[in-house]
PyMOL commands that place a pseudoatom at each C-alpha (Angstrom):
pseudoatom trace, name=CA, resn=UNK, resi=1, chain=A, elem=C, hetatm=0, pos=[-10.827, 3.258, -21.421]
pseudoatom trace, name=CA, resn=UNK, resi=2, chain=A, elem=C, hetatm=0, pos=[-9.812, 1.628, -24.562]
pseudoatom trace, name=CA, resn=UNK, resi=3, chain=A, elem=C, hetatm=0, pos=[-9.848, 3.614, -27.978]
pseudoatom trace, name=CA, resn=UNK, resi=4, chain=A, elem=C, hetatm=0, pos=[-11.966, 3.739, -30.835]
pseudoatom trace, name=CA, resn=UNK, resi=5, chain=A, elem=C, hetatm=0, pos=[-9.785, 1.667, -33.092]
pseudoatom trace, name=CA, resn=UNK, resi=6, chain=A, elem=C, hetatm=0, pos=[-9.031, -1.067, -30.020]
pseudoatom trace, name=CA, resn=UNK, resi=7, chain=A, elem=C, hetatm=0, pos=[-12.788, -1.272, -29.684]
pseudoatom trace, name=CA, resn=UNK, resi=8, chain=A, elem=C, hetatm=0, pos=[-13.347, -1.632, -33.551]
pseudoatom trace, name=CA, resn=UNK, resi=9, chain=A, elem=C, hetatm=0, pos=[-10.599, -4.617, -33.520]
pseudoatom trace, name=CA, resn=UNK, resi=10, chain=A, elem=C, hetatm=0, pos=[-12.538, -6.499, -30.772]
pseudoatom trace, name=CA, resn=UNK, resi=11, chain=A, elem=C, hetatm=0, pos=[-15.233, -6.258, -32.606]
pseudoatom trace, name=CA, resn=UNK, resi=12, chain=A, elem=C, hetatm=0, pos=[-14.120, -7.321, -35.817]
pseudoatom trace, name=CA, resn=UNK, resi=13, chain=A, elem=C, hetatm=0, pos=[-12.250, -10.366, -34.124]
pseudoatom trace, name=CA, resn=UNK, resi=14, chain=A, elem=C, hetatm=0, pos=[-15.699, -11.361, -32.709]
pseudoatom trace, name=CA, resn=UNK, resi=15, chain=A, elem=C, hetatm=0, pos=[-17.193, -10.693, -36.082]
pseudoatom trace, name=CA, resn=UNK, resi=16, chain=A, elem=C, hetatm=0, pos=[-14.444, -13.127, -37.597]
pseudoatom trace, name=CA, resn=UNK, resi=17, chain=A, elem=C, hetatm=0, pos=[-14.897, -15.931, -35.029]
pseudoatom trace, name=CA, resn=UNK, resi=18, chain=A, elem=C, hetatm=0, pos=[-18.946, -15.794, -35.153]
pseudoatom trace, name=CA, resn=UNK, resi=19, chain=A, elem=C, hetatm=0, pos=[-18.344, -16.180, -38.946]
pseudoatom trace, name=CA, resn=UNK, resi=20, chain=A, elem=C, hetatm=0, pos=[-15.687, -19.148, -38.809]
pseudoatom trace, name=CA, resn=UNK, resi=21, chain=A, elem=C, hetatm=0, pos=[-18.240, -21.206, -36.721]
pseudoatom trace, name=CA, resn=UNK, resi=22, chain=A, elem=C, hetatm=0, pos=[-21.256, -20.335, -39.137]
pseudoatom trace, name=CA, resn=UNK, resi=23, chain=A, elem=C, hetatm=0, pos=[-18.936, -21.429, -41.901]
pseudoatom trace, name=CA, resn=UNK, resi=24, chain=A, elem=C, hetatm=0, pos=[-18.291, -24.432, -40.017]
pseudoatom trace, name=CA, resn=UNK, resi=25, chain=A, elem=C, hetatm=0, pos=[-21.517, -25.319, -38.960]
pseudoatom trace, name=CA, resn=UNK, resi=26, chain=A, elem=C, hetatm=0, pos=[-22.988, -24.745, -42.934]
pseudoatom trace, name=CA, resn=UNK, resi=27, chain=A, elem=C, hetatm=0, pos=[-20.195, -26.937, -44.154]
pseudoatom trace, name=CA, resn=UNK, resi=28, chain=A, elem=C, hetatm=0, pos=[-20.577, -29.615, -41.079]
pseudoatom trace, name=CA, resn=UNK, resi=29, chain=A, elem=C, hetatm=0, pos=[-24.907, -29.945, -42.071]
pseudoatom trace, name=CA, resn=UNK, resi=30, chain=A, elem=C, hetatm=0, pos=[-23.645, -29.918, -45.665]
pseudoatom trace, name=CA, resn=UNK, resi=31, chain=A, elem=C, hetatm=0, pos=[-21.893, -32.665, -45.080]
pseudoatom trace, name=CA, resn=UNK, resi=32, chain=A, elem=C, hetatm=0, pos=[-24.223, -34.510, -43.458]
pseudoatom trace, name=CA, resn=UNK, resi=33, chain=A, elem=C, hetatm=0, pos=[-27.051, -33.861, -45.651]
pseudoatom trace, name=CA, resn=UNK, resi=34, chain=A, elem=C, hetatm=0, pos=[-24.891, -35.340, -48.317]
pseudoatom trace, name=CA, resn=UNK, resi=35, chain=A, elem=C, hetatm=0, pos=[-23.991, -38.319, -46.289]
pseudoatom trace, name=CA, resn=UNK, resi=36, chain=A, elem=C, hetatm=0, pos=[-27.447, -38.837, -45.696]
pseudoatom trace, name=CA, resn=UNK, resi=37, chain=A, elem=C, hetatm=0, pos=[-28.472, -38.471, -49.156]
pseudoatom trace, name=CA, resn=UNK, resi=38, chain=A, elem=C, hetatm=0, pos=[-25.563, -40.717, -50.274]
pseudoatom trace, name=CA, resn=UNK, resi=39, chain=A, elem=C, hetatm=0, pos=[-26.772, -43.771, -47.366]
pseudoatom trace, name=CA, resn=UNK, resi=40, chain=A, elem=C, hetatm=0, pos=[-30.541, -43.201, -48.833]
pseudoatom trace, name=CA, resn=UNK, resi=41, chain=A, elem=C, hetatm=0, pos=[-29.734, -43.824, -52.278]
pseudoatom trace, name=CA, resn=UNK, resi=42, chain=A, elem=C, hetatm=0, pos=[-27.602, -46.912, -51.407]
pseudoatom trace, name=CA, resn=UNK, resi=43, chain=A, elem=C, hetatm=0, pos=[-30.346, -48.306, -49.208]
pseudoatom trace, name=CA, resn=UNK, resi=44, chain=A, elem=C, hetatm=0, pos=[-32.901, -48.035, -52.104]
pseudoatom trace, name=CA, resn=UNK, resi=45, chain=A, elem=C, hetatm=0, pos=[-30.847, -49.103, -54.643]
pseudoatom trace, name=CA, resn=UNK, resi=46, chain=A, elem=C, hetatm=0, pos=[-29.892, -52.223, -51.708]
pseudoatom trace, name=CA, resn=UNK, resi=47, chain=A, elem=C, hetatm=0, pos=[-33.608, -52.919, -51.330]
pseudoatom trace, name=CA, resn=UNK, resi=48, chain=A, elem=C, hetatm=0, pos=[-34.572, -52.453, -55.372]
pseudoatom trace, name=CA, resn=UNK, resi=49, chain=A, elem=C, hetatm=0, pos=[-31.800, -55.107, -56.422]
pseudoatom trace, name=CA, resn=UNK, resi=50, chain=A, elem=C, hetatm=0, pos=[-32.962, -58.020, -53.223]
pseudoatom trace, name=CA, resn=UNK, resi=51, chain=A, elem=C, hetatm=0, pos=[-36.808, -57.326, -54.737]
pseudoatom trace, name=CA, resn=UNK, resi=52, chain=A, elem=C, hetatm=0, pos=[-35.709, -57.522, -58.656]
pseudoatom trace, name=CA, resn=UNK, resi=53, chain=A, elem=C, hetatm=0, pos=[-33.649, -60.396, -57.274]
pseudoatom trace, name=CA, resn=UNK, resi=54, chain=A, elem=C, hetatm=0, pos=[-36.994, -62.190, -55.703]
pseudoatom trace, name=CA, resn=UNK, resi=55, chain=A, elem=C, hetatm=0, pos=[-39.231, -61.161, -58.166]
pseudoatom trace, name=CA, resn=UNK, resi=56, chain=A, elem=C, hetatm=0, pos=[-37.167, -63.040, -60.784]
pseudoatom trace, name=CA, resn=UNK, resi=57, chain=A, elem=C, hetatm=0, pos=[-37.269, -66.238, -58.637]
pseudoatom trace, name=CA, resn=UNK, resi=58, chain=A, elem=C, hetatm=0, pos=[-41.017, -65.821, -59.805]
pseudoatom trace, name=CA, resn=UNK, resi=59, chain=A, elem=C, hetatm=0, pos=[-40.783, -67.273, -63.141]
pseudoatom trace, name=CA, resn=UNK, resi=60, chain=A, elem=C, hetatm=0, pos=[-43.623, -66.409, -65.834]
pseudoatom trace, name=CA, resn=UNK, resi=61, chain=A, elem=C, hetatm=0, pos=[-43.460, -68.624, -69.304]
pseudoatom trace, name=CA, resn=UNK, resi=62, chain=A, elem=C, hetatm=0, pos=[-45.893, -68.638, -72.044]
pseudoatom trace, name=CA, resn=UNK, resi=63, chain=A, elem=C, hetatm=0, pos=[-46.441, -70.756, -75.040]
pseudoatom trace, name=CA, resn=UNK, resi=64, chain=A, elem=C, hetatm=0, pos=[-49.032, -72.211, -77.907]
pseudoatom trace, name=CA, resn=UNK, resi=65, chain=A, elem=C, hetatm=0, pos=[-49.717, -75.842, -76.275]
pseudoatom trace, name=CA, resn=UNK, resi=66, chain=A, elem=C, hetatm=0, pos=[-50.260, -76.798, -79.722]
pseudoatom trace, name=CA, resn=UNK, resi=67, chain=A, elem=C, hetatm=0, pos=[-54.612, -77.062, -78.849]
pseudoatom trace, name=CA, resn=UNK, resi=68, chain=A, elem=C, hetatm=0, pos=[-53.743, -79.798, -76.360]
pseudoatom trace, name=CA, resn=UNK, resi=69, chain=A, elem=C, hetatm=0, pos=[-54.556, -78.349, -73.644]
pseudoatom trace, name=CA, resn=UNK, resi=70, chain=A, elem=C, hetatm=0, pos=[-56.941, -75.747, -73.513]
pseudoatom trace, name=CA, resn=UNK, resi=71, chain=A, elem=C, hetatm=0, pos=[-59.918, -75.085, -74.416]
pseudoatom trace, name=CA, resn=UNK, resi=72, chain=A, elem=C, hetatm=0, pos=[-61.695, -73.252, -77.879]
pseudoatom trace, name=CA, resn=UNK, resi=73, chain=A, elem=C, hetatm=0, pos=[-61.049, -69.840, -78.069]
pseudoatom trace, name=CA, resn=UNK, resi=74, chain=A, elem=C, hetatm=0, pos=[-58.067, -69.812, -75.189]
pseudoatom trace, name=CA, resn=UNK, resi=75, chain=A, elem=C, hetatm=0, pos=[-55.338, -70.958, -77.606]
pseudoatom trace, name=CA, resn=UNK, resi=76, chain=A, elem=C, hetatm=0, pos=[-51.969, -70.061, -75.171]
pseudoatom trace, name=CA, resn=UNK, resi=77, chain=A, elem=C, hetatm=0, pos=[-50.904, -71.246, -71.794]
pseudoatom trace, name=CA, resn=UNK, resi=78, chain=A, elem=C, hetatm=0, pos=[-48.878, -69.343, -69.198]
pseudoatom trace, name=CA, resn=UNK, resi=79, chain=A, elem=C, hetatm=0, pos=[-47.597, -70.972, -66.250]
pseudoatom trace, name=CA, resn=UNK, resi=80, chain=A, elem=C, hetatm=0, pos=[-46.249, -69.048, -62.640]
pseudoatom trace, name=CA, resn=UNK, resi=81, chain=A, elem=C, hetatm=0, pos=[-43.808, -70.957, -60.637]
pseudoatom trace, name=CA, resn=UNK, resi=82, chain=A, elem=C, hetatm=0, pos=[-42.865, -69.406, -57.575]
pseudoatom trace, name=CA, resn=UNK, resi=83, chain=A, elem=C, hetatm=0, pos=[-39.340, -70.528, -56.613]
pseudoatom trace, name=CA, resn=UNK, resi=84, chain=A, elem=C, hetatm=0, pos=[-38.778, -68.085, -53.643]
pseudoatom trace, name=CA, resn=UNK, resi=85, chain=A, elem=C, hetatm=0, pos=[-39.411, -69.264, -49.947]
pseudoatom trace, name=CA, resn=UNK, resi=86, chain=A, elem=C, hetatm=0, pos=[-42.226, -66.565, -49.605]
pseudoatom trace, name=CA, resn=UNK, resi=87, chain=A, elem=C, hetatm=0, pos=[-46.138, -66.767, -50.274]
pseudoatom trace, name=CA, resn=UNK, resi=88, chain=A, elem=C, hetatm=0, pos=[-47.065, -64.964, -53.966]
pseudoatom trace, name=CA, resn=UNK, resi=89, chain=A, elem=C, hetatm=0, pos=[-50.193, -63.420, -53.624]
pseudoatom trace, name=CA, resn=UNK, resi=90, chain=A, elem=C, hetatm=0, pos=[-50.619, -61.871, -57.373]
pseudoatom trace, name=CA, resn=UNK, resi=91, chain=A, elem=C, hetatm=0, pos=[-48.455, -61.594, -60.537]
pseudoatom trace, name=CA, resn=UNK, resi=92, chain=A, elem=C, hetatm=0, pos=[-49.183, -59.547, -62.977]
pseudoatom trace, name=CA, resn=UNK, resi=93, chain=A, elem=C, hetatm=0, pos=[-47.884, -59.413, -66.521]
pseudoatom trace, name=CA, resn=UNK, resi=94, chain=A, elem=C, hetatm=0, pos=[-47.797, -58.657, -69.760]
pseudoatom trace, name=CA, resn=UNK, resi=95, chain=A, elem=C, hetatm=0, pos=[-46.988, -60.542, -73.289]
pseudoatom trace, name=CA, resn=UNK, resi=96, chain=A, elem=C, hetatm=0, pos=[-46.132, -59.561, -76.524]
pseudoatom trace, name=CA, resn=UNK, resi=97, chain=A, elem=C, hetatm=0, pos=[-47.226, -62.094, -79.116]
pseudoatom trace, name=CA, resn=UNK, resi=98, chain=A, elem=C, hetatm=0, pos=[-45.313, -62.424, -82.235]
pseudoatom trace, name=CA, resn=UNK, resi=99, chain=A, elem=C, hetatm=0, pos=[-45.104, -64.378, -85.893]
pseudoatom trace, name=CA, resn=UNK, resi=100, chain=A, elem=C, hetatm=0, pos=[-41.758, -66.576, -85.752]
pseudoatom trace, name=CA, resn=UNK, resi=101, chain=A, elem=C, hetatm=0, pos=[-39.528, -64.912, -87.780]
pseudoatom trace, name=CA, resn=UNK, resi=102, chain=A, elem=C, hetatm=0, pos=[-41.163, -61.576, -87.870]
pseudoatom trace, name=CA, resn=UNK, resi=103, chain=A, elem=C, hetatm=0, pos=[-40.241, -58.721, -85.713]
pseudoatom trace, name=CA, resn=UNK, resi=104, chain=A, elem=C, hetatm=0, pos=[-44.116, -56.650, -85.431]
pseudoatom trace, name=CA, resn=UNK, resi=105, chain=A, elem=C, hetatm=0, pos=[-46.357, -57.752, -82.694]
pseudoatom trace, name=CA, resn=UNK, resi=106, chain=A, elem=C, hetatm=0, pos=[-50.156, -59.320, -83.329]
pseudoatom trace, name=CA, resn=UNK, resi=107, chain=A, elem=C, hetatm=0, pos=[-50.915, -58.344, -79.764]
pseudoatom trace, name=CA, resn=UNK, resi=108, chain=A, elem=C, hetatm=0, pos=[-51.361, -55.335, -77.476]
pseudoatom trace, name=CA, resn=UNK, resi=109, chain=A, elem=C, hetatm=0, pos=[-49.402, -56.034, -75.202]
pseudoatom trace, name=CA, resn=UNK, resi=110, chain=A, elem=C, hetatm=0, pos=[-52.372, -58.149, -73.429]
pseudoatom trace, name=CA, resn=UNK, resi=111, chain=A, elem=C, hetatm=0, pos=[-52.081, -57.289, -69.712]
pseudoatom trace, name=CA, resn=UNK, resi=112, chain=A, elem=C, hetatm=0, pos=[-52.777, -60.982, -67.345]
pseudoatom trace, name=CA, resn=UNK, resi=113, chain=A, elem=C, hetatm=0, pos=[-52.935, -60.862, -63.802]
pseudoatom trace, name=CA, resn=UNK, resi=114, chain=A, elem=C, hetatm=0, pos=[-52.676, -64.544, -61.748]
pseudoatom trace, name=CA, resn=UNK, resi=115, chain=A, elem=C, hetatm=0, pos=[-54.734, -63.916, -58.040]
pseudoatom trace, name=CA, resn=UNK, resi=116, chain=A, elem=C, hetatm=0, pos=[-54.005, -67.635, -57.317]
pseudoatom trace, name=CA, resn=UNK, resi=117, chain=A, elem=C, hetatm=0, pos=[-51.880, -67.150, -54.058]
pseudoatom trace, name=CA, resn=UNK, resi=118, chain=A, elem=C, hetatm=0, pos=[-48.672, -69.550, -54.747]
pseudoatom trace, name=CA, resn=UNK, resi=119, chain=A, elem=C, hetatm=0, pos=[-47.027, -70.548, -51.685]
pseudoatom trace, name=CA, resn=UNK, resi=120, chain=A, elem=C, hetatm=0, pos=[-43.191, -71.652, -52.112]
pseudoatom trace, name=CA, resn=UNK, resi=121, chain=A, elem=C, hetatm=0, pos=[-42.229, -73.917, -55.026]
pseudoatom trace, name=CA, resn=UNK, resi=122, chain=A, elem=C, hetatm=0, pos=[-45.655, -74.107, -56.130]
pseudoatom trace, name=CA, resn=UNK, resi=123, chain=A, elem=C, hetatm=0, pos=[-47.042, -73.378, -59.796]
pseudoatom trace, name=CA, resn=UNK, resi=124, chain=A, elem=C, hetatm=0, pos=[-50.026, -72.578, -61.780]
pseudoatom trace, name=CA, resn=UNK, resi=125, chain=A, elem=C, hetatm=0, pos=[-51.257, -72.302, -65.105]
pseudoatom trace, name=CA, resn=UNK, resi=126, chain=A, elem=C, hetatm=0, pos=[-54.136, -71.278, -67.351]
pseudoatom trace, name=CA, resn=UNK, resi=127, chain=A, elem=C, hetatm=0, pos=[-54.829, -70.579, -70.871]
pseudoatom trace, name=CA, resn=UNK, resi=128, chain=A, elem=C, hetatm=0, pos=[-55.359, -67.393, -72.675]
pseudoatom trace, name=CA, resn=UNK, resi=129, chain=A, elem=C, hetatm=0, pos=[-56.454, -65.248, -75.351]
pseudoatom trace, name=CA, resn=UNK, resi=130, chain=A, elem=C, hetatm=0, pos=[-54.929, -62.195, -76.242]
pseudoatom trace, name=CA, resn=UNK, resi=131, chain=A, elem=C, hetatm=0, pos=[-56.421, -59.854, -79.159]
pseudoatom trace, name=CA, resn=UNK, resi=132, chain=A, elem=C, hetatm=0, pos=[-55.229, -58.156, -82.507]
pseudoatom trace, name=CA, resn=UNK, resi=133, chain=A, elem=C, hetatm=0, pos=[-53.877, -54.627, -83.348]
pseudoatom trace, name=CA, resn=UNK, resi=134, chain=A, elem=C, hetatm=0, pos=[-56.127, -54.159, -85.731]
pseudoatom trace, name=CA, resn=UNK, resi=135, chain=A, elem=C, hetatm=0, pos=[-59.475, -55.281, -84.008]
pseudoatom trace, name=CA, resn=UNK, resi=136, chain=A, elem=C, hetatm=0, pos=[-59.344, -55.210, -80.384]
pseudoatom trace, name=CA, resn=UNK, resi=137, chain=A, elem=C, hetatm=0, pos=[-62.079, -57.773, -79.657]
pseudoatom trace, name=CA, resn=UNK, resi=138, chain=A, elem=C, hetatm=0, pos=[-60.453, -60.135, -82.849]
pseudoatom trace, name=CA, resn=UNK, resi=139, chain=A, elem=C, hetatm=0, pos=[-58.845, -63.327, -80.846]
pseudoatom trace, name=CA, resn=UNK, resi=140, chain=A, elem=C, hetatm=0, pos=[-55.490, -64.052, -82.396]
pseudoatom trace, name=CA, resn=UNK, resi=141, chain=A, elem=C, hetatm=0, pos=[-55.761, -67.550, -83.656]
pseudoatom trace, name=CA, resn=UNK, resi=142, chain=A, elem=C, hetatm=0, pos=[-51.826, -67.534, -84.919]
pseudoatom trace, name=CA, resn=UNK, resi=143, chain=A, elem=C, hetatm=0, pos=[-50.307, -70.833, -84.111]
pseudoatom trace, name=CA, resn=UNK, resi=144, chain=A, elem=C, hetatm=0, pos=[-46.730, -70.024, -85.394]
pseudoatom trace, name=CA, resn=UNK, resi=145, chain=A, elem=C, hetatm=0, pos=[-45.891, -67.677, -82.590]
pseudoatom trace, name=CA, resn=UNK, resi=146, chain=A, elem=C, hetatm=0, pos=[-43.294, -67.219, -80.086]
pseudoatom trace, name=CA, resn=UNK, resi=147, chain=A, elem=C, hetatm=0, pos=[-44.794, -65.427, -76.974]
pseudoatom trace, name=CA, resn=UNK, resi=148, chain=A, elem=C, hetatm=0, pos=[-42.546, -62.803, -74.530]
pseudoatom trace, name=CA, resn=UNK, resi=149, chain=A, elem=C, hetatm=0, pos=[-42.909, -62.021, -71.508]
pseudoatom trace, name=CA, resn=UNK, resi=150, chain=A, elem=C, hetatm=0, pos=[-42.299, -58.129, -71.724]
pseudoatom trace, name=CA, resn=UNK, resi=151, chain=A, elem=C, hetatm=0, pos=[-43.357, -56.995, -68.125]
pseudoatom trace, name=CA, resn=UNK, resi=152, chain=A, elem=C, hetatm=0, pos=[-43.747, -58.167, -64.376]
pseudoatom trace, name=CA, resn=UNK, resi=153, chain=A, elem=C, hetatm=0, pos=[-44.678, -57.290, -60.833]
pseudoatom trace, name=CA, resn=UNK, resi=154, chain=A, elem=C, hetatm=0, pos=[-45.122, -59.563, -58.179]
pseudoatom trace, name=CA, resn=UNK, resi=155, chain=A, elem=C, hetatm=0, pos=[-47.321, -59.145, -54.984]
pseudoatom trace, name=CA, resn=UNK, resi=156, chain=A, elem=C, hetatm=0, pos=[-45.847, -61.519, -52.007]
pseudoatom trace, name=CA, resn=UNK, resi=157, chain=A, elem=C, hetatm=0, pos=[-47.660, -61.995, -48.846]
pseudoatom trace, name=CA, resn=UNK, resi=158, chain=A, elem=C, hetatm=0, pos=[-45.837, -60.257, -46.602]
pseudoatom trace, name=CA, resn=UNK, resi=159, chain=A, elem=C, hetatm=0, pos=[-45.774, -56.707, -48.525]
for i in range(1, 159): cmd.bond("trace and resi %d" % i, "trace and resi %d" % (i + 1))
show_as sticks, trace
zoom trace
C-alpha cells in the first residue's frame, strides 16, 4: 500500500492535469468564439458595402423644371435611373428643399416612394409637391430652390 501523502500527490497531479485541459479547452472555445465573431462582422460589413455599393448605382435627382413640365400644383420633378444589372422594384426617399443661398429648410423632409419596377438602365420620373414647416398642408411654391436628396433605400427584385 502506498501512503497518505503518495496518495494525496496522485491526486493533486490528476487535479492539475484535469485543470490544464479545462484551461485549454476555455481558452481553445474562446478563441473560436472570437474568430467567429471577428468572420461575422467582416461578412456584414462585406455584404453592407456590395449593397451601399448597388444602391448608389440607383441614382435619385430632383429639381424645379422651371413649370415646363408638370403640372399646377406639382412644381418639382425627380427622376430614378437604375444603372445596376438588377430589376428595382421600389425606391424610397426623402428631400430636403431649400432657398439658394440659405441654409434652413422649407420642407419636412417630404418622404417619396417610386413603386414603378425599373428593370436595368431604365428611368422614371414624376413631379411633386412637398409642403411647408409652418403649415403642413401649405404647398411650397418656391422657385429659387436647390433640392437634396437626404435619404435612400432601394428594394431590388431579387431581395
Amino acid at each position: 500500500m502506498s501512503s497518505a501523502n503518495e496518495r494525496a500527490e496522485a491526486i493533486l497531479i490528476v487535479i492539475r492535469r484535469i485543470f490544464k485541459w479545462i484551461a485549454i479547452t476555455v481558452a481553445g472555445l474562446a478563441g473560436a468564439i472570437f474568430l467567429f465573431v471577428q468572420y461575422s462582422d467582416w461578412s456584414f460589413e462585406r455584404d453592407e458595402k456590395k449593397r451601399f455599393e448597388k444602391e448608389a448605382k440607383v441614382v435619385v435627382n430632383a429639381i424645379y423644371p422651371d413649370g415646363k413640365d408638370c403640372q399646377e400644383g406639382y412644381p418639382y420633378l425627380y427622376t430614378v435611373v437604375n444603372n445596376t444589372k438588377e430589376t428595382v422594384r421600389r425606391v424610397t426617399f426623402q428631400v430636403e428643399i431649400k432657398k439658394k443661398g440659405f441654409s434652413s429648410t422649407l420642407n419636412t423632409r417630404t418622404e417619396l416612394t417610386e413603386d414603378k419596377i425599373l428593370k436595368p438602365n431604365e428611368g422614371y420620373g414624376r413631379c411633386f409637391r412637398a409642403t411647408s414647416n409652418e403649415d403642413y398642408v401649405k404647398p411650397i411654391k418656391e422657385t429659387d430652390v436647390e433640392i437634396h436628396i437626404v435619404a435612400k433605400s432601394v428594394e431590388f427584385e431579387n431581395e
